[in-house]
N, C-alpha and C positions, 0 to 999 in steps of 0.2 A: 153834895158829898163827892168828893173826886176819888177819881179809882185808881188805884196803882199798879202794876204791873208788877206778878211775879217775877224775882230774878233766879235766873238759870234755867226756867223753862221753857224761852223761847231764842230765837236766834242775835246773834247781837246784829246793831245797826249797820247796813247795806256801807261801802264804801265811800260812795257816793254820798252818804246821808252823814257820814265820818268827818270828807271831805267839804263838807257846808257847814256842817258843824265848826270847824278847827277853823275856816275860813271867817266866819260868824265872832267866834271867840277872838281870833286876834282884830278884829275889827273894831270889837267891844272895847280892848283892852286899850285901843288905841286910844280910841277915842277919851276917854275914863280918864285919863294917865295914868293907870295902874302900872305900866312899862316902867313906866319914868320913874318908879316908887318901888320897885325892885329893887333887892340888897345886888350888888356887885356879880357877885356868882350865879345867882342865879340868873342875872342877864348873860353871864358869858356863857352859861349853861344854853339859852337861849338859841345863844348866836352861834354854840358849838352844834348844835342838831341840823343834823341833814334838810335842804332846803324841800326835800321830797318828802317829808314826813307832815313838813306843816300844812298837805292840804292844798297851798296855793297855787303850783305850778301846775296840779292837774286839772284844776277849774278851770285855769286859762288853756289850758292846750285841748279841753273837750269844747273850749267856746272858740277855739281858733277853728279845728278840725269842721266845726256844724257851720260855721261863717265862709269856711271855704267850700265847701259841698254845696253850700247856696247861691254862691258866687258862681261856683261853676255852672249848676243846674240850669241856673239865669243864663249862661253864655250860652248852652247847648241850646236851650229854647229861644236864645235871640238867634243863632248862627240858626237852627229851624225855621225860624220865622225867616228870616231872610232868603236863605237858598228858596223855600216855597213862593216868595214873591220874586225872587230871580226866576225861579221857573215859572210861575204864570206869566212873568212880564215875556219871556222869551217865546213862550206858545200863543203870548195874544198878537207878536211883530211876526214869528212863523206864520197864523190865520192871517194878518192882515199882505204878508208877503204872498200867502197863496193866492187870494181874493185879489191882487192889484195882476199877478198876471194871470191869471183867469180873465181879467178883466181886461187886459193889454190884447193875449189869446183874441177874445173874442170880438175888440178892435178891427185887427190885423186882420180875422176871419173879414168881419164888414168890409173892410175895405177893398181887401182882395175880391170880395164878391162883385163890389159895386165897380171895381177897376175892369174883371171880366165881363161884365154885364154892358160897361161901357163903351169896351173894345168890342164886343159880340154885335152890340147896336152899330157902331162906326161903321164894322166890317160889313154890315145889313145894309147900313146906309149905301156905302162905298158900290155894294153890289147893285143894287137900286139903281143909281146914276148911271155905273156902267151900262144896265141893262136901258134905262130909258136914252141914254144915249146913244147905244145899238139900234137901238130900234128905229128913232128920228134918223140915224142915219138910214137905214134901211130904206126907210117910208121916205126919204130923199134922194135915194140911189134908183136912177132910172137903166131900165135893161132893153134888152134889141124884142122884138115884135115876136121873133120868127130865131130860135136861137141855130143859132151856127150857119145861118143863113149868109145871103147877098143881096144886093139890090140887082137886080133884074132889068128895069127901066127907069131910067131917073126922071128928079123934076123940071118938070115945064118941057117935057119932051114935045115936038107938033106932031101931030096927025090928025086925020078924020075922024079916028076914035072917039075923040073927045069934045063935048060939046062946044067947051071954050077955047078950041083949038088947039088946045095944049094941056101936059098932065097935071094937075092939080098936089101931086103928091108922088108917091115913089112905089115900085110892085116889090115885095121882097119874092124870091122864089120860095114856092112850096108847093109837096105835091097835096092832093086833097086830102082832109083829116089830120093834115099836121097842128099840134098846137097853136093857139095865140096866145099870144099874153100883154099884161098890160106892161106900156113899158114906164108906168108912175103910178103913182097914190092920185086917187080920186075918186068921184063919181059919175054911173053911170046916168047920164041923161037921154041916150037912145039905146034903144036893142029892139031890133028887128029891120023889116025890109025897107030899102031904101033906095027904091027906084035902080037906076044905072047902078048904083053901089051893091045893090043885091042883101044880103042878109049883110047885115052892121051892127055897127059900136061904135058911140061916142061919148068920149069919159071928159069929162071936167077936169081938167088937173088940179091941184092944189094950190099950184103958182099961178092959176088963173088960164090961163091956155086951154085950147082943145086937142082931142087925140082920136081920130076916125080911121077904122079900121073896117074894110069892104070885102065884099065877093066869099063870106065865108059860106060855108056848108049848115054849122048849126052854130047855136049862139048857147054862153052858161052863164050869162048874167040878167038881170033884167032893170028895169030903170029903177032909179033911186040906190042900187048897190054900191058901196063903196069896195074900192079894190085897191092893190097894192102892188109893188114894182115886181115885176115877174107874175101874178097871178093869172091863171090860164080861163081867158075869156070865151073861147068858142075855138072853132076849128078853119083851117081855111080850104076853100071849095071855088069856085066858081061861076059862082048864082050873079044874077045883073048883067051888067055889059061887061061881059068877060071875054077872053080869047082862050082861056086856060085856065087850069089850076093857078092861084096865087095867093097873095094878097095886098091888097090894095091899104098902104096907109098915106095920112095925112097930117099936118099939122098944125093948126088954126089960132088966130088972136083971138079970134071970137066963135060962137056957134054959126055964125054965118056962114053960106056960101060964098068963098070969093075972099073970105081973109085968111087966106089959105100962103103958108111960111116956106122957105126949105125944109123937109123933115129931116135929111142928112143933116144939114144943120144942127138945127134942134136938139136930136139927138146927143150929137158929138159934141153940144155946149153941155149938158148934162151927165157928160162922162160915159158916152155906149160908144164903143170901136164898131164902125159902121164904113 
């Protein structure tokens, strides 16, 4: 059994529902021919009604209005989606801009470290060499016996004084207790008393030669020491075949007696103002 609805006691159809209704109907009619089968006036009756009454134009302009709201809603959330990966992409080349010079930064730091460490070492090196080549100079710089002295008697003087009739070597003046000193680099192979020489020293030089130094007072060296240009060996005194305070030096090819050189010579080939 189908129900029917009282009439007058509820609201008539929504507008909308007006609107699909009237839409519905001319659809029908269309379709049908019933149009086409209209007496004369009532089709002009038709065609004389307002287009806004049949329904049609507000169907289409509530499906234009929702079609454009949608179109738009899409553009707002494509123009979102975009800017959002414009800006991830732009903070992932900022990180990756930060990270390369962070990275350059700490380059430049290495290098600069490795540049001064390199220069520190040269400048290390540099002073090394100077200094060892100070020094071989040094330890090849021969000085006077007896400083600010003179020679007193020179060599191969004759007398009775000396056994071989003549002086073996050269006396610098000194009174007693004045220093000696070595006048080269070498070693000592004598220290102590030596006959006619009295308290000595005889040092090995480096260049091969010898260097004997007589008639001292006390001796600061002992054998086997090595010494160097200007080192203060003993003091000079008088002791041996002396006549006085002096000292008595020498200058030898060999440890022998008797190969005995000019010592002003010597000397002055080795750079002492003598």
């Amino acid at each position: 059994m189908a129900f029917t609805r009282a009439t007058g006691k509820h609201r008539r159809p929504s507008r909308l529902t007006r609107t699909t209704a009237n839409a519905a109907g001319v659809a029908a009619l269309t379709t049908t021919g019933v149009i086409g089968s209209l007496a004369g006036p009532a089709l002009a009756a038709a065609d004389d009604a307002p287009i806004e009454h049949t329904g049609l134009t507000q169907a289409i302009s509530v499906g234009d209005s929702l079609a454009d709201g949608v179109d738009a809603q899409a553009a707002a959330q494509r123009q979102a989606a975009d800017d959002a990966a414009a800006a991830k992409k732009a903070e992932e080349a900022a990180k990756k801009a930060e990270e390369a010079a962070k990275k350059r930064a700490a380059e430049e730091k290495r290098k600069a470290e490795a540049e001064a460490k390199a220069k520190a070492e040269k400048e290390r090196e540099e002073k090394e060499r100077a200094a060892r080549a100070a020094e071989r100079k040094r330890l090849n710089t021969y000085a006077s016996p007896i400083a600010g002295s003179y020679v007193s008697t020179g060599y191969q003087t004759g007398g009775a004084m000396w056994s071989s009739g003549s002086h073996t070597g050269v006396d610098f003046h000194a009174s007693s207790g004045t220093p000696v000193h070595a006048v080269g680099s070498g070693t000592v192979v004598e220290a102590g008393w030596g006959g006619a020489y009295g308290n000595n020293v005889v040092i090995k030089m480096n260049d091969g030669t010898y260097t004997q130094y007589g008639h001292m007072s006390s001796l600061g060296v002992t054998v086997g020491q090595t010494v160097t240009p200007g080192q203060q060996i003993g003091l000079s005194g008088s002791t041996g075949n002396s006549s006085g305070p002096h000292l008595h030096f020498e200058a030898r090819t060999s440890a022998e007696y008797g190969s005995d050189i000019d010592p002003v010579a010597y000397l002055r080939a080795h750079g002492v103002n003598v």
